[in-house]
C-alpha positions in Angstrom: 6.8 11.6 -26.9 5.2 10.3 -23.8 6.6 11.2 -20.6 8.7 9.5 -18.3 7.2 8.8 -14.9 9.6 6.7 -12.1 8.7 4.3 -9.7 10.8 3.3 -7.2 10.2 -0.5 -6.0 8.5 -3.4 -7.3 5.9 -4.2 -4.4 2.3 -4.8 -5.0 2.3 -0.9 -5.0 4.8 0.3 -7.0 3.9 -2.7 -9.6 0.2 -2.0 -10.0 1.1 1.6 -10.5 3.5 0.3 -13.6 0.7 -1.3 -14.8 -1.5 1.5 -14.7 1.0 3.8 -16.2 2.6 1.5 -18.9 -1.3 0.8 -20.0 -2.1 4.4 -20.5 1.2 5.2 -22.7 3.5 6.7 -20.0 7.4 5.9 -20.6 8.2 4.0 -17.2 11.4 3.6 -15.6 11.3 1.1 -12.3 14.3 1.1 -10.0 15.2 -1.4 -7.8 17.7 -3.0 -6.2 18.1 -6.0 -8.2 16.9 -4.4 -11.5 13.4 -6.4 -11.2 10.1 -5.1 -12.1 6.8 -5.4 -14.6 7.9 -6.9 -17.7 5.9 -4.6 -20.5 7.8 -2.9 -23.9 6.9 0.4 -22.3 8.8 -0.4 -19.0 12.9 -0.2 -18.1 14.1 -1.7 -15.6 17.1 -0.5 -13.8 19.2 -1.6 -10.8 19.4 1.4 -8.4 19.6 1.8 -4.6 18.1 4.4 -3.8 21.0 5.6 -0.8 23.0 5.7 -3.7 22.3 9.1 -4.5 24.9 9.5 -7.8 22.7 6.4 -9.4 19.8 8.2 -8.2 20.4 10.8 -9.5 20.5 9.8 -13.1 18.0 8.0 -12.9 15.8 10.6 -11.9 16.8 12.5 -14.7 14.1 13.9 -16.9 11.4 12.4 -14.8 7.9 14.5 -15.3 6.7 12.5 -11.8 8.2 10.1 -9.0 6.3 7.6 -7.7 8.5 6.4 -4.3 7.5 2.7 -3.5 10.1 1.1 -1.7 9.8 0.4 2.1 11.6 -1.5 4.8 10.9 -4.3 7.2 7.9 -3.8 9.6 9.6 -2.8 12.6 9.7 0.7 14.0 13.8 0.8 14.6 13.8 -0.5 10.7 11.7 2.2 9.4 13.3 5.3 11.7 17.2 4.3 10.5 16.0 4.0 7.2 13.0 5.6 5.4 13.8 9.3 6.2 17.4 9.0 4.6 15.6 6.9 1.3 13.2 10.2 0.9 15.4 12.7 1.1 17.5 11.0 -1.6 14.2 10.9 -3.8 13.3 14.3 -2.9 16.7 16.1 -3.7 17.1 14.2 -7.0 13.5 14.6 -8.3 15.0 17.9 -9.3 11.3 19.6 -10.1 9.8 16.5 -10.1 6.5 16.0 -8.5 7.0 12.9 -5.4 4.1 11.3 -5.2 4.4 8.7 -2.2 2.0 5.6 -0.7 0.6 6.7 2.8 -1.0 5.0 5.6 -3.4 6.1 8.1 -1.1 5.4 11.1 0.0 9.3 11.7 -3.6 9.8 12.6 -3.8 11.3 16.1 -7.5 9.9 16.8 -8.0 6.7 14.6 -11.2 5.5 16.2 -13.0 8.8 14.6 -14.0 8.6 10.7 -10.7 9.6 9.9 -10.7 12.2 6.9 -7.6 14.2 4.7 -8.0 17.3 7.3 -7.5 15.3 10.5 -5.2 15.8 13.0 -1.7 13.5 12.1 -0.2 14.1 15.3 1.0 10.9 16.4 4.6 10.2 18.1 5.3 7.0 19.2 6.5 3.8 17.3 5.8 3.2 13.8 2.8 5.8 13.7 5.5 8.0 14.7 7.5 7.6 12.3 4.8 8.4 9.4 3.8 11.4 11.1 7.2 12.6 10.7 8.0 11.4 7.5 4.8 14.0 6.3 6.4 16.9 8.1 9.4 16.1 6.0 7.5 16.0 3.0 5.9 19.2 3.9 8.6 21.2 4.3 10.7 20.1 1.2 11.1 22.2 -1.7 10.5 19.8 -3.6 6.6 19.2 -4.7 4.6 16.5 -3.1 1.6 14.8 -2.7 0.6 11.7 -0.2 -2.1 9.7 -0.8 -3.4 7.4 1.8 -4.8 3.9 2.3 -6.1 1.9 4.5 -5.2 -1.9 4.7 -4.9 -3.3 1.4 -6.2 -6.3 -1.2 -6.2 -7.4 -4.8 -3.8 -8.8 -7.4 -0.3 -8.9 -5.8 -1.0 -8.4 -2.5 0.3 -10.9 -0.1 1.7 -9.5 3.3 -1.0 -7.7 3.9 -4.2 -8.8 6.6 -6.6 -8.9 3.4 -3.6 -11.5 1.7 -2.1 -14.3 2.2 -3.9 -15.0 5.5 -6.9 -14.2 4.3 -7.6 -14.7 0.8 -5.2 -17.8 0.6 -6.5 -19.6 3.6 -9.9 -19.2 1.8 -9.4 -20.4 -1.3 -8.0 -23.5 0.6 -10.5 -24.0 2.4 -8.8 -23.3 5.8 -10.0 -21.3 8.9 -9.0 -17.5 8.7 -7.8 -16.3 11.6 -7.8 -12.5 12.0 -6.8 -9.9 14.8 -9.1 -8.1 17.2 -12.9 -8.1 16.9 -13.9 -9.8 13.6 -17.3 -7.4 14.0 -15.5 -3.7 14.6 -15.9 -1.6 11.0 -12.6 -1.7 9.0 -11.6 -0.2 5.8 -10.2 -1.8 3.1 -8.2 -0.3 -0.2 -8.6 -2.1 -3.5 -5.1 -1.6 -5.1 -5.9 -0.9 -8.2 -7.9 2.5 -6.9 -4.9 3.1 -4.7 -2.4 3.2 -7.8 -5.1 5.0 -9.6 -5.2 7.9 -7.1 -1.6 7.8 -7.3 -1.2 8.5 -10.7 -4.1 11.0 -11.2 -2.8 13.2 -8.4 1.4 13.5 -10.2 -1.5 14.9 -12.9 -2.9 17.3 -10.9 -0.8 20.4 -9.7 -3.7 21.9 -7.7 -3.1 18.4 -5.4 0.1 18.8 -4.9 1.4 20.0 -1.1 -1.6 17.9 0.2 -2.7 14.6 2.0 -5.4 12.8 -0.1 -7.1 9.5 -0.1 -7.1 6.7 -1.9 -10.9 5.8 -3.3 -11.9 3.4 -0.5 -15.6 1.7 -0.5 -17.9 1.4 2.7 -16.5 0.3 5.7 -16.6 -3.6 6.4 -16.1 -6.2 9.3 -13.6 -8.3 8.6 -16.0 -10.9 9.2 -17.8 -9.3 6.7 -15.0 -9.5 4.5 -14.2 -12.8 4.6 -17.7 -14.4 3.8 -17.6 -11.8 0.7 -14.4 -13.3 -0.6 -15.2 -16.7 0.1 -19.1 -16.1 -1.8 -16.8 -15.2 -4.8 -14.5 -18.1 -4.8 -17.8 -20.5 -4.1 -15.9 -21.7 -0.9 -17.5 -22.0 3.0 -16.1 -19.5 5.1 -15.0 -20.0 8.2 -13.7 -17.1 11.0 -11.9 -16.9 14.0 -9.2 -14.7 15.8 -6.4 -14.1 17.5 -6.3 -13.6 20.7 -5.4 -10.3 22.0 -3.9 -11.3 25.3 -1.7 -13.2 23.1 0.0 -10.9 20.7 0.3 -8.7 23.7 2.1 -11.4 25.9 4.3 -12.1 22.6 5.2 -8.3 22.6 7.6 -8.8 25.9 10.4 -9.5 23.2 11.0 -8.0 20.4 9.4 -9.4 17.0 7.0 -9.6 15.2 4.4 -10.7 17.5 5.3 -6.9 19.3 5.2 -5.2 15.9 2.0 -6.4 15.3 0.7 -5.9 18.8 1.4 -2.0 18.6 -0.9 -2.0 15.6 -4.1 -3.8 17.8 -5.8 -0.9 18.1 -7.0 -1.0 14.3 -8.6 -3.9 14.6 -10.0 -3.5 18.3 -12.0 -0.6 17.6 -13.4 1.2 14.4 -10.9 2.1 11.9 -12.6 4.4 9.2 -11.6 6.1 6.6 -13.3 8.6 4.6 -12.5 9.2 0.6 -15.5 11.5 -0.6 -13.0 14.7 -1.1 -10.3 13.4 -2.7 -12.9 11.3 -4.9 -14.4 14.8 -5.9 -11.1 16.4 -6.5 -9.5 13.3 -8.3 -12.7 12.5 -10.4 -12.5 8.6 -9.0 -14.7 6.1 -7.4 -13.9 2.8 -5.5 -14.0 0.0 -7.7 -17.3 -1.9 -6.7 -16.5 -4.8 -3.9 -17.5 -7.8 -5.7 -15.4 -6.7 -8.9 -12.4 -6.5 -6.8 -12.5 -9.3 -5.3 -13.6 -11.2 -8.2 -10.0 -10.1 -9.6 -8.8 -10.7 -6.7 -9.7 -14.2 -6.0 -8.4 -14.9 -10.0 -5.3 -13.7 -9.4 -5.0 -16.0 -6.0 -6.3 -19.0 -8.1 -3.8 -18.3 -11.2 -0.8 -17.6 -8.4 -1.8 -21.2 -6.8 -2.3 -22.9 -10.7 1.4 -21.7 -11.7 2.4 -23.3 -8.0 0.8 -26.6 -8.8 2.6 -26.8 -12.2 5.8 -25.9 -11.3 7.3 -29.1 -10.6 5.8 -31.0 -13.4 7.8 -28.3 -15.7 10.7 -29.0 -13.5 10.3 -33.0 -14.1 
């Protein structure tokens, strides 16, 4: 019998990771609040909250590997009252369990350096903060577990994300993308599909566990860069602009979302590069190539916007 492998949370994340596991004959159990989730035969669905520890509990039960995908809302007092409570839930009722969870790069104490899995994660304040202490915590828990970082994401099922919904989407239709920061400073970009792949080859690899990896991530690009790739794919004119700095900033007086996304400027001011090549080596992965990524990409957009389209005339 296959094992079972849990994911917690039905993101773009935590779905793709489904996928990948459901697809290569894993058992998968997905817990969420509402009892949503990837509809496949290998895949149960189960309402859990994850502060409900009881619930947890069983539904942790058995579990060869835990895949922790839930989040909170994008604000730094959001993600200090409640991610460190949600992990050490998962982490006491993994019960042997490896923990494999999602990372970003925003506990990285110098981010404008080529940021590798041996840098410094030293940072304290606001929502980088926060991540830096949530690997501490991972650290020094029992429990074993591995973090594997990305850098901003794209592909199928991403849509709050700076490579989604205002990028891709705006393309497709043909409107002007409007991006923060420099649209010519090097950025790195995640496909998903290589994220949840990392994912799911580390919970298979003991000699990972305890450590920091990262997530198969192709060649730096501008953003500029990125949104003439996508639009060559779709066979639509691109066209670039940005948002102003001094304007987030002035919108960060009151709280919001303009001063959540203001505190996270600096990515996109100055060069924010990650480098893969170690965990590649250790994981035996590559990046998928750019165009095939955002070829499925851009289909996924176009079916999302098809299904939109038809909607009402199903209704009718």
């Amino acid at each position: 019998m296959s094992a079972l492998h849990v994911v917690t949370g039905a993101g773009p994340v935590g779905h793709t990771i489904a996928e990948h596991l459901a697809g290569a004959g894993h058992r998968v159990r997905v817990l969420t609040r509402s009892g949503s989730g990837l509809a496949h035969p290998r895949v149960e669905r189960v309402a859990v909250d994850v502060r409900d520890e009881p619930a947890l509990h069983r539904a942790l039960d058995g579990a060869a590997a835990v895949f922790h995908c839930t989040h909170a809302p994008y604000t730094a007092r959001a993600w200090r009252e409640e991610l460190p409570a949600a992990e050490r839930s998962v982490l006491s009722a993994a019960a042997g369990a490896v923990v494999v969870f999602p990372e970003s790069l925003y506990s990285y104490s110098n981010p404008s350096e080529v940021m590798t899995e041996d840098g410094p994660r030293l940072a304290s304040e606001g929502k980088r903060g926060v991540r830096a202490a949530l690997l501490r915590a991972r650290a020094a828990s029992a429990a074993p577990t591995v973090s594997v970082v990305a850098s901003d994401l794209f592909g199928p099922h991403v849509r709050m994300a700076h490579a989604g919904e205002r990028m891709v989407a705006a393309v497709l239709a043909g409107r002007k993308v409007r991006v923060l920061g420099d649209l010519d400073r090097p950025h790195s970009f995640t496909y998903v599909h290589d994220y949840a792949r990392a994912m799911v080859a580390a919970a298979d690899r003991p000699d990972t566990w305890g450590s920091v990896l990262h997530a198969p991530t192709g060649h730096a690009l501008t953003q500029r860069q990125l949104v003439h790739a996508v639009a060559a794919v779709a066979g639509t004119q691109a066209r670039v602009g940005t948002i102003p700095s001094w304007l987030l900033r002035a919108g960060a007086v009151a709280p919001g979302q303009m001063r959540e996304l203001a505190e996270m400027l600096y990515q996109f001011e100055s060069p924010f590069v990650m480098d893969s090549t170690r965990s590649e080596a250790l994981l035996g992965l590559s990046p998928t190539p750019l165009e095939q990524a955002l070829r499925a990409t851009v289909a996924w957009w176009q079916a999302q916007e098809d299904v939109e389209q038809k909607a009402p005339a199903r209704a009718a």
